[in-house]
KOLVEXTI-662002 format. One record per residue: residue in one letter; x, y, z of N, C-alpha, C, O in turn. Coordinates in steps of 0.1 Angstrom, whole numbers, padded with zeros to 4 digits, always signed. Layout:
BEGIN
AXYZXYZXYZXYZ
...
REM end
This chain:
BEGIN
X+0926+1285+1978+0913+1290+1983+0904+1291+1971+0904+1301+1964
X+0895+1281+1967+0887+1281+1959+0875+1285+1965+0872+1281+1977
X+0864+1294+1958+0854+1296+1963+0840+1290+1957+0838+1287+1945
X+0834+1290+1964+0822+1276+1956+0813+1283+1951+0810+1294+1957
X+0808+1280+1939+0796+1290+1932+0782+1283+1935+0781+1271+1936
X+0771+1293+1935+0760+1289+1934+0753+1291+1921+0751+1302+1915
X+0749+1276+1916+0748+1277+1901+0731+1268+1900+0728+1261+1890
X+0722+1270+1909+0712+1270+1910+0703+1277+1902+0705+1289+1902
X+0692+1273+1893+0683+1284+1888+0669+1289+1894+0662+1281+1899
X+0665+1302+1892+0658+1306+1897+0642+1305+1890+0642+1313+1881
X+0631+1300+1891+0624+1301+1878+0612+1308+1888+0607+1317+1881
X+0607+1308+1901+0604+1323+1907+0603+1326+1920+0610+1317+1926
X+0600+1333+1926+0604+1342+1935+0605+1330+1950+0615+1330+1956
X+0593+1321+1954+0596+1308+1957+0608+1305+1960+0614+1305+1971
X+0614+1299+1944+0630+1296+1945+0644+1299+1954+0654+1293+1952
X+0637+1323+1946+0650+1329+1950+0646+1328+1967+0654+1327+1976
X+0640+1328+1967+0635+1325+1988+0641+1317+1993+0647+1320+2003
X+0640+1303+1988+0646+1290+1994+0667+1295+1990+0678+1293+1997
X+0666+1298+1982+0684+1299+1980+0692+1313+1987+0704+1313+1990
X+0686+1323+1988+0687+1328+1997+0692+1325+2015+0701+1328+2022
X+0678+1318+2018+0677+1310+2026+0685+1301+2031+0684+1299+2043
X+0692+1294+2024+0701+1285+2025+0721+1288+2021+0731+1281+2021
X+0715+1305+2019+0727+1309+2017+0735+1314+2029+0746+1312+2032
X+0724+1320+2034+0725+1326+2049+0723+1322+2061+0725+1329+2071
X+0716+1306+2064+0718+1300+2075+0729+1299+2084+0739+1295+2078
X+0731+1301+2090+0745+1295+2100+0748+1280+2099+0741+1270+2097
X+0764+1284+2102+0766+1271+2104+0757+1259+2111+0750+1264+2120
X+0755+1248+2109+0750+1235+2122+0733+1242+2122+0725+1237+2130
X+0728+1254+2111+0717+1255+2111+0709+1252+2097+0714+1255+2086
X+0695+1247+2099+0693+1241+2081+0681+1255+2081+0676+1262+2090
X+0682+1255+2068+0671+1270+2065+0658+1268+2069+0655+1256+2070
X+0648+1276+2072+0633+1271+2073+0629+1265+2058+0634+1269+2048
X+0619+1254+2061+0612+1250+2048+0602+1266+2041+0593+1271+2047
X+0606+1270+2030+0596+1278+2027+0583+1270+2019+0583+1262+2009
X+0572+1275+2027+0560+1271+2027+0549+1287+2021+0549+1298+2027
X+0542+1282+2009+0539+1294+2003+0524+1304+2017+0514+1299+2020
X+0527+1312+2019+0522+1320+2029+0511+1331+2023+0512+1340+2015
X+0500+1327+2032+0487+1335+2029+0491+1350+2032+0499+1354+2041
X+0487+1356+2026+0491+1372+2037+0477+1374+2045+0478+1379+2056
X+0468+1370+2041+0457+1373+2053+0448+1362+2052+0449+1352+2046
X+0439+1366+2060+0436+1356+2071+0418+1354+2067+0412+1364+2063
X+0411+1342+2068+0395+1344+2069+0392+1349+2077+0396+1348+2089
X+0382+1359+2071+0375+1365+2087+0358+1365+2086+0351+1373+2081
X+0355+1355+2092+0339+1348+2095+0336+1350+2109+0343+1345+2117
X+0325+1359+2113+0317+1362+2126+0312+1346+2127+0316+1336+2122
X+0299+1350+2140+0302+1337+2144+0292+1331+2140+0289+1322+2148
X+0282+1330+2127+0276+1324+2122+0282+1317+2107+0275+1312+2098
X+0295+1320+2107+0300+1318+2095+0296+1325+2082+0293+1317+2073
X+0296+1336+2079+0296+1349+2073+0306+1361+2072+0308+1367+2083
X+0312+1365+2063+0314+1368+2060+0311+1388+2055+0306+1392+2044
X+0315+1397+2065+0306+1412+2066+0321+1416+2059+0333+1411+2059
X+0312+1428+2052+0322+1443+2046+0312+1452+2044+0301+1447+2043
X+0314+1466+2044+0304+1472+2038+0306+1481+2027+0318+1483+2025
X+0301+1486+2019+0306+1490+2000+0301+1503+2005+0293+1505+2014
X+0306+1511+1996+0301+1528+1997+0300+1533+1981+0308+1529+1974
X+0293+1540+1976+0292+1547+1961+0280+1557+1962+0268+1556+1964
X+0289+1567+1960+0282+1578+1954+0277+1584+1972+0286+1589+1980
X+0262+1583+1977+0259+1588+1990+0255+1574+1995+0253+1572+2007
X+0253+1565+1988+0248+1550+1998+0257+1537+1997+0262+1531+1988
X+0255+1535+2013+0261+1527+2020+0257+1514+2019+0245+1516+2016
X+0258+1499+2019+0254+1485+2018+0262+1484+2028+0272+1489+2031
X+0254+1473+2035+0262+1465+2044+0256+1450+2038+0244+1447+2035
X+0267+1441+2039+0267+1428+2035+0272+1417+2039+0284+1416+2041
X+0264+1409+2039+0271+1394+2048+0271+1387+2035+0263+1391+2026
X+0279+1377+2035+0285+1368+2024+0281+1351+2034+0281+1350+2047
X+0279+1342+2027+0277+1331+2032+0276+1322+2024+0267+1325+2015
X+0282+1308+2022+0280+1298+2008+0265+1295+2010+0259+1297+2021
X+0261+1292+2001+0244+1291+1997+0241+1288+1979+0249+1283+1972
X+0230+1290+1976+0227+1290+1964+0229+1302+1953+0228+1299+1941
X+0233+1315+1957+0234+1326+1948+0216+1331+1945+0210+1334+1935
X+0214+1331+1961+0204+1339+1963+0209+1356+1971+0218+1357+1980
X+0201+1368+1964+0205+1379+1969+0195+1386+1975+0186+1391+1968
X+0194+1388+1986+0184+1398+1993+0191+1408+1998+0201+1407+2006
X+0184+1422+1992+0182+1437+1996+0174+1443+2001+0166+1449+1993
X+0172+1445+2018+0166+1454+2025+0151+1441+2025+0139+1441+2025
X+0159+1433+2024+0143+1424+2027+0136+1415+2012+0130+1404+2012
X+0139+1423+2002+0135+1419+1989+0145+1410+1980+0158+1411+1979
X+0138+1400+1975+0151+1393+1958+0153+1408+1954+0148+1419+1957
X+0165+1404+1947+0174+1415+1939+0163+1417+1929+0157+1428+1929
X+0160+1411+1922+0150+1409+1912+0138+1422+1911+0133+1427+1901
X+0136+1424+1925+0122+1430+1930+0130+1442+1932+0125+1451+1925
X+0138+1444+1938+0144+1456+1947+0151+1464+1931+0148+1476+1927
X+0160+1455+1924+0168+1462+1913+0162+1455+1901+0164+1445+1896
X+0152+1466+1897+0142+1459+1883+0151+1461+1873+0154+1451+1866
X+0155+1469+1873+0165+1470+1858+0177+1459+1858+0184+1456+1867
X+0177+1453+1843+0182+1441+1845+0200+1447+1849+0206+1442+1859
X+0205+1457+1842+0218+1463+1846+0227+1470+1857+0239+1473+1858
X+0212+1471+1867+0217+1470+1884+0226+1455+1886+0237+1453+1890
X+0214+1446+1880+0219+1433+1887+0226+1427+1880+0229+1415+1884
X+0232+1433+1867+0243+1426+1863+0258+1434+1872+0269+1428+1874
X+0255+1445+1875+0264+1451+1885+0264+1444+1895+0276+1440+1896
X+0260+1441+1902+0255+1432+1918+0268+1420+1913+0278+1420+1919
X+0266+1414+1906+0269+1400+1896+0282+1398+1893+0287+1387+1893
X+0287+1409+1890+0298+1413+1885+0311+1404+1894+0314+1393+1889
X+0316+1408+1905+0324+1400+1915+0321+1386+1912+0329+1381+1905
X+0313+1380+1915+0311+1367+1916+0316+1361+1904+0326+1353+1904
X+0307+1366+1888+0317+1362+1877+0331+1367+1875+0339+1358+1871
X+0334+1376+1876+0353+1379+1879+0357+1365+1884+0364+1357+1877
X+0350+1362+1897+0358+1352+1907+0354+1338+1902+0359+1328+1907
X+0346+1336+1892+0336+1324+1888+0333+1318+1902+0337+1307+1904
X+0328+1322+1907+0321+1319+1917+0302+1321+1917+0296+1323+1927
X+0298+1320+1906+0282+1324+1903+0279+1312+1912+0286+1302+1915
X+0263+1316+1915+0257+1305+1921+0258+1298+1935+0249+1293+1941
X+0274+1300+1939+0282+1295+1952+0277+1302+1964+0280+1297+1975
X+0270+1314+1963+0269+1324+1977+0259+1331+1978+0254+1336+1968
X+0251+1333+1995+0240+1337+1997+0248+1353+2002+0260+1355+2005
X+0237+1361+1999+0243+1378+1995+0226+1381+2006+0214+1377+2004
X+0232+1387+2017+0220+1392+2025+0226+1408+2031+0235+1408+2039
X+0217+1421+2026+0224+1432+2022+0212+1444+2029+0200+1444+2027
X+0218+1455+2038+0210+1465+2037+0215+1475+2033+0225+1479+2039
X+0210+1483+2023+0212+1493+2020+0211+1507+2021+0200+1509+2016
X+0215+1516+2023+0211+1529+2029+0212+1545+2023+0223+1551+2023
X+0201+1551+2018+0211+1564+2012+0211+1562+1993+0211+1552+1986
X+0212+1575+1990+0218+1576+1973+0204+1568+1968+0194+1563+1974
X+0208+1568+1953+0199+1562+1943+0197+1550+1942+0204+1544+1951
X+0191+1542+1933+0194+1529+1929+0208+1524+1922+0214+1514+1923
X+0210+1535+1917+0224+1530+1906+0236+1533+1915+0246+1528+1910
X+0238+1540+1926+0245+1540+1937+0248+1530+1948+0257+1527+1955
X+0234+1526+1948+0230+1518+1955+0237+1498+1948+0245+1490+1951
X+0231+1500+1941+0241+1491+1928+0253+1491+1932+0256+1480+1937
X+0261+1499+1931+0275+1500+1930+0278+1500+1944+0289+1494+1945
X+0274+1503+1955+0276+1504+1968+0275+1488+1975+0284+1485+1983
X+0263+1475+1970+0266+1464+1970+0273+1460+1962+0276+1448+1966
X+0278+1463+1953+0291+1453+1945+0304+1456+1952+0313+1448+1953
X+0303+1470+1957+0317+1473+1967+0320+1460+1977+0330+1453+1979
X+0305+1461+1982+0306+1458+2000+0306+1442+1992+0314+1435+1997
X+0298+1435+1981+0300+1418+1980+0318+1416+1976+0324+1405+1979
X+0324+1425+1969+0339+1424+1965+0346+1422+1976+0353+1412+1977
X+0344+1433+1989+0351+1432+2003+0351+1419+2010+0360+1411+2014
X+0337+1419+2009+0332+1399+2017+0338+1389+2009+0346+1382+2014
X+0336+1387+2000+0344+1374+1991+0358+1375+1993+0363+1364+1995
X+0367+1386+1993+0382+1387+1996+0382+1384+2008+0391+1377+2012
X+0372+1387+2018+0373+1382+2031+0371+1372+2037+0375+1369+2048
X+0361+1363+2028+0357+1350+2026+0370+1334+2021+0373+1324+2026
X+0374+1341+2006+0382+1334+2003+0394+1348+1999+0394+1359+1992
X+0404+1341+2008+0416+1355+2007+0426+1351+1993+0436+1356+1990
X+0420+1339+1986+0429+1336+1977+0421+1345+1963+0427+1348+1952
X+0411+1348+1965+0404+1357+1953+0410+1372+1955+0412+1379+1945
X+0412+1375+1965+0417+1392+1968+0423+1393+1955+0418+1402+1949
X+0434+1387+1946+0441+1395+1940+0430+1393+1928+0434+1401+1919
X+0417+1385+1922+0416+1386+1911+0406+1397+1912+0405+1404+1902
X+0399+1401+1925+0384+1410+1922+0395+1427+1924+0392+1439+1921
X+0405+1423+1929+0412+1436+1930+0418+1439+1916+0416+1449+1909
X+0425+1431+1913+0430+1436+1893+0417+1438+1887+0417+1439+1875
X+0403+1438+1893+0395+1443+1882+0385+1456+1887+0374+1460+1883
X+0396+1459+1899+0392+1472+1903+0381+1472+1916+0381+1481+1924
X+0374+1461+1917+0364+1460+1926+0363+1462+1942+0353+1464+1949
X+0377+1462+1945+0376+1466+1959+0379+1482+1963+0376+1488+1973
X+0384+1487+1952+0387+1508+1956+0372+1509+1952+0365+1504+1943
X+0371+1518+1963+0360+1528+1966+0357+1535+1949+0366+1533+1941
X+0350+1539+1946+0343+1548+1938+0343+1562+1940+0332+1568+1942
X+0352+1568+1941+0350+1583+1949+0342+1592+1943+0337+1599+1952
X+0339+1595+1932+0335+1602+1922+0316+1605+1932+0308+1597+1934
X+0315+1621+1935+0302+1624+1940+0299+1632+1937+0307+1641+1933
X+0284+1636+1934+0282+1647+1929+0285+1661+1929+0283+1666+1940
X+0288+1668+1920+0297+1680+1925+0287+1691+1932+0277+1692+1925
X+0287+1698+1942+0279+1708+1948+0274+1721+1939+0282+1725+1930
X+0263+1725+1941+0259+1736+1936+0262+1752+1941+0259+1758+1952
X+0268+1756+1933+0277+1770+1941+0268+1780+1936+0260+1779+1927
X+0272+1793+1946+0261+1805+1945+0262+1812+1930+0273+1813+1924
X+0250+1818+1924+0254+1821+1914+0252+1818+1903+0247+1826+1894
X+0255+1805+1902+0248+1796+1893+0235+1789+1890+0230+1788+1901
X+0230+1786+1883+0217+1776+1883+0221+1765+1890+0215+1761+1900
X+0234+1758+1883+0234+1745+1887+0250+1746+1892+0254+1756+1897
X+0259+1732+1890+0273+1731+1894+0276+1741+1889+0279+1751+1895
X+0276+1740+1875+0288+1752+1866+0279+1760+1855+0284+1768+1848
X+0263+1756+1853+0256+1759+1844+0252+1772+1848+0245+1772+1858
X+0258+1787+1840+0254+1802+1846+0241+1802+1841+0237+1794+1833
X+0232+1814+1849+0218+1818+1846+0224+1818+1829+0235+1815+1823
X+0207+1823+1822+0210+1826+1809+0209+1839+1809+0202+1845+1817
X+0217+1844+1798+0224+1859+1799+0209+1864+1790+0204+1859+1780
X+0205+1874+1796+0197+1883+1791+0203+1895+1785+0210+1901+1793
X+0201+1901+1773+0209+1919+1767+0199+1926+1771+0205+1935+1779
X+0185+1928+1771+0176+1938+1777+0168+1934+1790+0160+1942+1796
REM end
């Protein structure tokens, strides 16, 4: 009774799949071909676009994604006009260089609520969600750079008592 070894090498996870596979078929049965598998799926409404919506701080973006020139409109305005400060719109920007995808996508966005610099961060949420949802092969690069978790961080409330969050009146002696 000699028993037969499996002396195959593994170089990644691919491999260990297929030999597995072929360890455990049945008799008179051949393994499935492993074929590398998407885990999710495009998801384009029916103009071919691409929606998510971003949240930071109190304001909300809602955004459609669509291949185009790497033109961006906010609430009706170029980004340009809407986010004067050049460091909104390198925020805005951000995703697309992660994904090197500059230039490749039209960005058509309304936004609602909070400041400008919330508002900032609230479309870079909601353009991170659409491009993962656009091309599902980017999910894992805009995600290792953080871009798809929410931003939780809100202003802390003002309690009685105080001037402000945590700032007490100023102490008077007489």
């Amino acid at each position: 009774m000699a028993t037969e070894q499996n002396t195959e090498t593994v170089t990644d996870l691919a491999d260990l799949g297929a030999i597995a596979g072929a360890a455990t078929a049945p008799e008179g049965e051949t393994a499935a071909p492993s074929t590398p598998a998407v885990l999710r799926e495009q998801e384009l409404d029916a103009q071919g676009r691409a929606y998510a919506t971003g949240r930071r701080k109190d304001a909300v973006a809602r955004v459609w994604l669509k291949p185009g020139t790497g033109k961006v409109v906010v609430n009706g305005r170029e980004q340009e006009v809407y986010f004067a400060r050049p460091t909104l719109r390198l925020v805005i920007n951000q995703p697309f260089q992660i994904a090197g995808r500059e230039g490749q996508y039209d960005v058509i966005c309304t936004v609602k609520g909070g400041g400008l610099s919330g508002q900032a961060g609230a479309v870079k949420h909601g353009i991170s969600q659409a491009l993962a949802k656009y091309e599902p092969a980017l999910r894992s690069t805009v995600k290792a750079a953080g871009f798809l978790t929410r931003d939780s961080r809100v202003v802390e409330r003002k309690k009685y008592g105080r001037a402000k969050a945590r700032r007490s009146f100023q102490f008077s002696k007489r």
